[in-house]
MILOKE-242735 format. One record per residue (C-alpha): residue number from 1; residue in three letters; y, x, z. Coordinates in steps of 0.5 Angstrom, whole numbers. Layout:
@seq = NUM; type = ALA; Y = Y; X = X; Z = Z
...
This chain:
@seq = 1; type = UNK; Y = 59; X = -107; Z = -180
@seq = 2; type = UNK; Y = 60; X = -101; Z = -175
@seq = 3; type = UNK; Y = 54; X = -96; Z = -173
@seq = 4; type = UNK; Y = 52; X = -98; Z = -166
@seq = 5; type = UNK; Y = 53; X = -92; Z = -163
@seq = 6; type = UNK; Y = 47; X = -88; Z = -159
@seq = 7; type = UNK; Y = 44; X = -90; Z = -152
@seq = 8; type = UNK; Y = 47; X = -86; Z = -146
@seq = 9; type = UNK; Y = 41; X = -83; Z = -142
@seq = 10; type = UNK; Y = 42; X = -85; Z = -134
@seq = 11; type = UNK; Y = 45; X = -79; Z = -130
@seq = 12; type = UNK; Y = 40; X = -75; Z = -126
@seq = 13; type = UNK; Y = 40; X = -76; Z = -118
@seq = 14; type = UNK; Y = 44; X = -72; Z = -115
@seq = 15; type = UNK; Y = 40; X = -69; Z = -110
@seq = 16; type = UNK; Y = 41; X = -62; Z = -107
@seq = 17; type = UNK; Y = 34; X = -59; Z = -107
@seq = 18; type = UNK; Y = 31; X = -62; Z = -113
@seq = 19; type = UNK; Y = 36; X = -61; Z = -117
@seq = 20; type = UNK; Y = 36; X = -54; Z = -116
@seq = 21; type = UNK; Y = 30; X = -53; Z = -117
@seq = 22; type = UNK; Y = 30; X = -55; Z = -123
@seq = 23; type = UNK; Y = 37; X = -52; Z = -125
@seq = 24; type = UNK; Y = 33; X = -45; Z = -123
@seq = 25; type = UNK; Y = 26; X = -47; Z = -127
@seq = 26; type = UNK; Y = 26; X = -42; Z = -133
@seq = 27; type = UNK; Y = 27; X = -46; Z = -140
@seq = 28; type = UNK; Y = 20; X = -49; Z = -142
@seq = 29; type = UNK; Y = 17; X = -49; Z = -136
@seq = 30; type = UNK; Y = 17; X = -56; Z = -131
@seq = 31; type = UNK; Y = 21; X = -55; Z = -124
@seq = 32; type = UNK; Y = 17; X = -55; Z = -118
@seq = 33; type = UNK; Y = 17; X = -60; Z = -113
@seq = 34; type = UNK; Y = 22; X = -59; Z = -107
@seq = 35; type = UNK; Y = 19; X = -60; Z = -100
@seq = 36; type = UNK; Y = 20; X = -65; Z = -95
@seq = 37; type = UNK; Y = 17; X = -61; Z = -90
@seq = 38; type = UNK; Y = 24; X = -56; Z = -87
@seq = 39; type = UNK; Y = 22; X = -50; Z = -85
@seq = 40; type = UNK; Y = 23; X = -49; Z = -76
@seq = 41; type = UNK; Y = 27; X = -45; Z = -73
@seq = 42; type = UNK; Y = 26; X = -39; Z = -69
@seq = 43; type = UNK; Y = 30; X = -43; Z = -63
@seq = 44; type = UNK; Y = 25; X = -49; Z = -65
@seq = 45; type = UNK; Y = 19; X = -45; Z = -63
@seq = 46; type = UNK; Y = 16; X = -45; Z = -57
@seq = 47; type = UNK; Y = 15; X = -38; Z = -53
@seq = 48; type = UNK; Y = 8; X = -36; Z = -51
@seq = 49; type = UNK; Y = 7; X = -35; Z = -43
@seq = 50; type = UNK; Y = 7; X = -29; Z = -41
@seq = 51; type = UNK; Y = 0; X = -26; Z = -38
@seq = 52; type = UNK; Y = -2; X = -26; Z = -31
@seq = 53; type = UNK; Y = -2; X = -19; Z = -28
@seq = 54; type = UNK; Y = -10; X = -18; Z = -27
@seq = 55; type = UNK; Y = -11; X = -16; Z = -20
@seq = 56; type = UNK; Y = -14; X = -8; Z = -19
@seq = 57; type = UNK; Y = -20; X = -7; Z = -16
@seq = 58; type = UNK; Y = -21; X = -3; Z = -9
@seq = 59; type = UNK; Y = -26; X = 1; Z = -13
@seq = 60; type = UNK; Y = -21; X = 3; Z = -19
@seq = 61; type = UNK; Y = -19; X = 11; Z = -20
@seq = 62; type = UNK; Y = -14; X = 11; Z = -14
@seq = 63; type = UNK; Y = -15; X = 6; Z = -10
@seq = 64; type = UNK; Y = -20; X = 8; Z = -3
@seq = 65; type = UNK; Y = -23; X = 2; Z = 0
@seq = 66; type = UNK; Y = -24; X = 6; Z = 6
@seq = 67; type = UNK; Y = -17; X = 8; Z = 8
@seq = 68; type = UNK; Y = -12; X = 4; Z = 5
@seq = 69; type = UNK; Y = -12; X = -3; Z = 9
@seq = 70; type = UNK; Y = -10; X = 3; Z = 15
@seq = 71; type = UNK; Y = -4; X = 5; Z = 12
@seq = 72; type = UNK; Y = 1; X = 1; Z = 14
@seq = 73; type = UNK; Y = -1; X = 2; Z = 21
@seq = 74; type = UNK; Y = -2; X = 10; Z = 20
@seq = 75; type = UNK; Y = 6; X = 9; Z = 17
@seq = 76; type = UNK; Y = 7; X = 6; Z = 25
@seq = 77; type = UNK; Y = 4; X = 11; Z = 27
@seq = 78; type = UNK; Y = 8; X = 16; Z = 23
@seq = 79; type = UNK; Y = 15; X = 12; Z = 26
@seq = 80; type = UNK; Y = 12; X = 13; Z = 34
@seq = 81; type = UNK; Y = 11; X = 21; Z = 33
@seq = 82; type = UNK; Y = 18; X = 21; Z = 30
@seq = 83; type = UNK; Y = 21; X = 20; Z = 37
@seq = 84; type = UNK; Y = 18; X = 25; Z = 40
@seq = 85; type = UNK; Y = 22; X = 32; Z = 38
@seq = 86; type = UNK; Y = 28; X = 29; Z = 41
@seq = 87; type = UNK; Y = 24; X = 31; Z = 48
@seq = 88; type = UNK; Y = 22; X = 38; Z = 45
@seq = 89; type = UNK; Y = 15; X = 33; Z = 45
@seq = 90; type = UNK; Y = 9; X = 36; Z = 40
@seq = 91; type = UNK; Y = 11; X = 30; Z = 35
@seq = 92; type = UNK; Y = 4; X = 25; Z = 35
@seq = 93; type = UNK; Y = 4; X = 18; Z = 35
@seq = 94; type = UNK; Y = -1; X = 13; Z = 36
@seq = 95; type = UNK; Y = -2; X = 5; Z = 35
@seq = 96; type = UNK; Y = -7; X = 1; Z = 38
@seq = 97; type = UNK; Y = -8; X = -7; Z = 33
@seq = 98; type = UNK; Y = -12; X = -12; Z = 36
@seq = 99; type = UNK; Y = -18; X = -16; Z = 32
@seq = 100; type = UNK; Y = -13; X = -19; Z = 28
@seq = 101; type = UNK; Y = -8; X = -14; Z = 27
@seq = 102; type = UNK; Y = -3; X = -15; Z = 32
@seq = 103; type = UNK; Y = 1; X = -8; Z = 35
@seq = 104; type = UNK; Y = -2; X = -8; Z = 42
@seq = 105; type = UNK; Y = 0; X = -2; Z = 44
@seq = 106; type = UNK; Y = 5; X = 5; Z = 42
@seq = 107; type = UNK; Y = 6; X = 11; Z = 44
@seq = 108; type = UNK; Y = 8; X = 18; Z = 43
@seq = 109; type = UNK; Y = 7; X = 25; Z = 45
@seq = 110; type = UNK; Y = 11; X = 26; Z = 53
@seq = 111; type = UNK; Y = 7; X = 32; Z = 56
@seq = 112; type = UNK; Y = 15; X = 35; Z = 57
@seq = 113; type = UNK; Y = 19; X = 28; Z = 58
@seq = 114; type = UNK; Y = 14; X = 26; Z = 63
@seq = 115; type = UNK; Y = 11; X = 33; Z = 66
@seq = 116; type = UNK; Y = 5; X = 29; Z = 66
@seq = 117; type = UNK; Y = -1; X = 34; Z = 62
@seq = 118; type = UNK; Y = -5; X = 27; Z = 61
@seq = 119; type = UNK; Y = 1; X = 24; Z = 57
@seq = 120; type = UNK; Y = -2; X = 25; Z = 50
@seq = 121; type = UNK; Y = 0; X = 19; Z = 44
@seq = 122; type = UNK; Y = -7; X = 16; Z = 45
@seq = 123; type = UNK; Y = -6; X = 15; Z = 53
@seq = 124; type = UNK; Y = -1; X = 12; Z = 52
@seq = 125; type = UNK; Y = -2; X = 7; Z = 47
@seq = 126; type = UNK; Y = -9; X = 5; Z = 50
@seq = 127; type = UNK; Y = -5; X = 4; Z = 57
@seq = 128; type = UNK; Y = 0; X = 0; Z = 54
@seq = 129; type = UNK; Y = -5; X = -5; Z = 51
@seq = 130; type = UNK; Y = -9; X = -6; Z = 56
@seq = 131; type = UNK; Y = -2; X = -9; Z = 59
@seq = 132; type = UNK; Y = -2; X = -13; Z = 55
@seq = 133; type = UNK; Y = -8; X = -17; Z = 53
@seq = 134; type = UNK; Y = -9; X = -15; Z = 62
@seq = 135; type = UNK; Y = -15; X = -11; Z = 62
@seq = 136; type = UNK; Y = -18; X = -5; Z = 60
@seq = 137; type = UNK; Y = -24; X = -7; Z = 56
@seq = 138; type = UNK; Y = -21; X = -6; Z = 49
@seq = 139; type = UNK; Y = -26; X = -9; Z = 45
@seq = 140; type = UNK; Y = -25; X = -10; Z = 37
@seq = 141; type = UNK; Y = -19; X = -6; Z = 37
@seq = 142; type = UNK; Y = -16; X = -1; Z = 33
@seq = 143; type = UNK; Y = -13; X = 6; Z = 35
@seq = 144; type = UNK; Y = -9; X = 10; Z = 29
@seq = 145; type = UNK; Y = -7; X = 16; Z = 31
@seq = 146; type = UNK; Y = -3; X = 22; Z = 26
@seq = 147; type = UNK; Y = -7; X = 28; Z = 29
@seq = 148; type = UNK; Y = -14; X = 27; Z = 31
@seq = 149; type = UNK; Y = -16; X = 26; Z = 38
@seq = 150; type = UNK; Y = -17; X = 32; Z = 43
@seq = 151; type = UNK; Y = -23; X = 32; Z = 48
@seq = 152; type = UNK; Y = -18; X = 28; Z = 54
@seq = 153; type = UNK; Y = -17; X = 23; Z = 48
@seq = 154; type = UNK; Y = -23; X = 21; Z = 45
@seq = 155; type = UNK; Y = -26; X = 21; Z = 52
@seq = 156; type = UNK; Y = -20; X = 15; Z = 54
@seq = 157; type = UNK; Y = -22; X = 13; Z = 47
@seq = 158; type = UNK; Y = -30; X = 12; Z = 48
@seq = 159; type = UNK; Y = -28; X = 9; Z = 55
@seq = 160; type = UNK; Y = -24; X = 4; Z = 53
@seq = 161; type = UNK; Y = -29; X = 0; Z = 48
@seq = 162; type = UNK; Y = -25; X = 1; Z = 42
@seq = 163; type = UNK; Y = -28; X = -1; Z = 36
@seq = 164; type = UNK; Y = -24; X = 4; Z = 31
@seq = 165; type = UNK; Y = -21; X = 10; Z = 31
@seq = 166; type = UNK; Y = -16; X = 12; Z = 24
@seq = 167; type = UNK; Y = -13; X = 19; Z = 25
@seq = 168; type = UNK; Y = -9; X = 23; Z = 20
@seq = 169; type = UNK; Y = -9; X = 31; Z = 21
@seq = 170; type = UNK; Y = -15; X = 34; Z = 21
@seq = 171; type = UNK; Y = -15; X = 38; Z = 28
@seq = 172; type = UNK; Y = -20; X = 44; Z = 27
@seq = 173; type = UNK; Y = -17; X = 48; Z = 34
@seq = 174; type = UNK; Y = -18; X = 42; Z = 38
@seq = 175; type = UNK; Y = -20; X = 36; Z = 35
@seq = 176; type = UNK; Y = -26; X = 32; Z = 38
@seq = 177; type = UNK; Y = -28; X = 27; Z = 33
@seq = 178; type = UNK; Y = -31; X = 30; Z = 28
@seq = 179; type = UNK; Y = -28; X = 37; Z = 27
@seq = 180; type = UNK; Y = -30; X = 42; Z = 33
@seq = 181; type = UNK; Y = -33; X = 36; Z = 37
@seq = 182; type = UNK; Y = -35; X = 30; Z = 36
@seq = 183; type = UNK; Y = -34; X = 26; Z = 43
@seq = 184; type = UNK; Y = -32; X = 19; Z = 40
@seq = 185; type = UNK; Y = -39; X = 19; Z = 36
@seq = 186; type = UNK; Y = -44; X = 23; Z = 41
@seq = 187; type = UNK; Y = -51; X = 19; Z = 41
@seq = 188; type = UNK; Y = -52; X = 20; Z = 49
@seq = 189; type = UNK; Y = -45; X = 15; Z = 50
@seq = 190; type = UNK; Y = -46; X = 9; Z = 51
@seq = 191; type = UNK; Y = -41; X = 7; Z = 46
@seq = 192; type = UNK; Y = -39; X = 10; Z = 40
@seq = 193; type = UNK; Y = -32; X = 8; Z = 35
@seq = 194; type = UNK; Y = -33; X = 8; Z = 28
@seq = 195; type = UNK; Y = -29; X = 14; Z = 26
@seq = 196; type = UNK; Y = -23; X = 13; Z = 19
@seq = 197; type = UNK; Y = -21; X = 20; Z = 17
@seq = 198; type = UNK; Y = -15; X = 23; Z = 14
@seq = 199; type = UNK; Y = -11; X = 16; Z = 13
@seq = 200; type = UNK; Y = -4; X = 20; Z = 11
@seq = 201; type = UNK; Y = -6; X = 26; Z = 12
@seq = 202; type = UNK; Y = -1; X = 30; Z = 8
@seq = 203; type = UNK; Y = 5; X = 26; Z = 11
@seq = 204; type = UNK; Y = 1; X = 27; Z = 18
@seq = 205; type = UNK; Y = 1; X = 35; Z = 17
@seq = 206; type = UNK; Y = 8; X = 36; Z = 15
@seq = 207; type = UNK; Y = 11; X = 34; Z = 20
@seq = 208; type = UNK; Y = 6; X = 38; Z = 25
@seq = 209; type = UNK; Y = 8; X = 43; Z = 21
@seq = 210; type = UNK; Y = 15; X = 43; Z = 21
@seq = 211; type = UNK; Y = 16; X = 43; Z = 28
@seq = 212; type = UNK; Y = 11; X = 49; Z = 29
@seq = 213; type = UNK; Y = 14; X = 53; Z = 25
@seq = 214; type = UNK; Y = 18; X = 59; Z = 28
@seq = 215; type = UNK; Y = 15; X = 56; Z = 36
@seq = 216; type = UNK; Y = 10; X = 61; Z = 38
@seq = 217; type = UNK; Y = 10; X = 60; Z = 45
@seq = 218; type = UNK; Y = 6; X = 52; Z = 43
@seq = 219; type = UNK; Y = -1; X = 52; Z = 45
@seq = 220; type = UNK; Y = -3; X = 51; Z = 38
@seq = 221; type = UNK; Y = 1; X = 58; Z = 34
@seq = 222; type = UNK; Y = 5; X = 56; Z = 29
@seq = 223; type = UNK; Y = 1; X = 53; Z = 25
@seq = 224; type = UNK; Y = -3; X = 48; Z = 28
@seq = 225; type = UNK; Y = -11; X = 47; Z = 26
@seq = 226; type = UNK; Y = -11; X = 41; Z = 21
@seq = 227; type = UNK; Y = -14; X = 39; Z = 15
């Protein structure tokens, strides 16, 4: 009688990441098992949101709490006074904003245009904006002007009722708002404005500066007082 022959073990299971596992496990030693868990995909990842900007405060290096909220009106100031060379006008430009920042008035340097001595940047504006809200109380409003006003201005200044006055150059020849006079803020008035200085007063300067250069024969020399 024939010998029967020896059992066949079952074949192994065919699959992929256990039988490598035990493919790889050195002689001896038990396979690890294979994970079920597959690893995520970079793409599968969520990206985190992007930080919001923290806010500067207006007391941060820098930053001036007393002067910035009036540059852009200096900026409209600065484009009024571009206009007056064109008529060989000392370039100053003034802008007068109401209580809720509206431009009332503008005005620009004309003494030569107009012949008029009176004819200052300040004047002008002020005249302006009392057209437009119809009358001459000028009450909470604001004037910006790149020079500091002179003793006409800021006697126009203290009879118009303006609350504010932001100027840019220093003028120390003739300015009467604190350089060589103080007119806006004499205790003996009957009204005082606030007085802003030096708002822009780089960019103000230069462009006097420019202009004086090489004209002697101005009331200011070539270079004019300013700070």
């Amino acid at each position: 009688m024939p010998a029967e022959p020896p059992p066949v073990p079952p074949p192994e299971p065919s699959s992929g990441p256990a039988r490598a596992a035990r493919g790889n496990a050195p002689s001896g030693q038990a396979p690890e098992p294979a994970s079920s868990q597959e690893p995520e995909s970079p793409s599968s990842q969520a990206p985190e949101p992007p930080s919001a900007p923290v806010p500067e405060p207006l007391d941060a290096p820098g930053r001036d709490p007393l002067r910035d909220p009036w540059l852009p009106a200096m900026r409209l100031a600065l484009a009024e006074a571009a206009r007056a060379p064109r008529t060989g006008d000392v370039p100053v430009g003034a802008v007068v904003l109401g209580p809720d920042g509206t431009v009332l008035g503008r005005g620009h340097n004309e003494r030569e245009a107009r012949g008029d001595p009176t004819a200052h940047a300040e004047v002008l504006a002020l005249r302006a904006a009392a057209r437009t809200v119809g009358e001459w109380r000028l009450t909470g409003c604001t004037l910006a002007v790149t020079l500091e006003p002179c003793t006409m201005c800021a006697g126009a200044l203290v009879l118009a009722r303006v609350d504010r006055v932001v100027y840019g150059a220093r003028d120390a020849k003739a300015g009467a708002a604190g350089s060589l006079w103080d007119v806006v803020r004499d205790r003996r008035l009957n009204h005082r404005p606030e007085v802003i200085p030096g708002v822009l007063a780089d960019p103000c300067g230069e462009k006097l500066t420019a202009f004086f250069r090489g004209r002697p024969d101005t009331d200011f020399g070539p270079t004019p007082g300013m700070g």
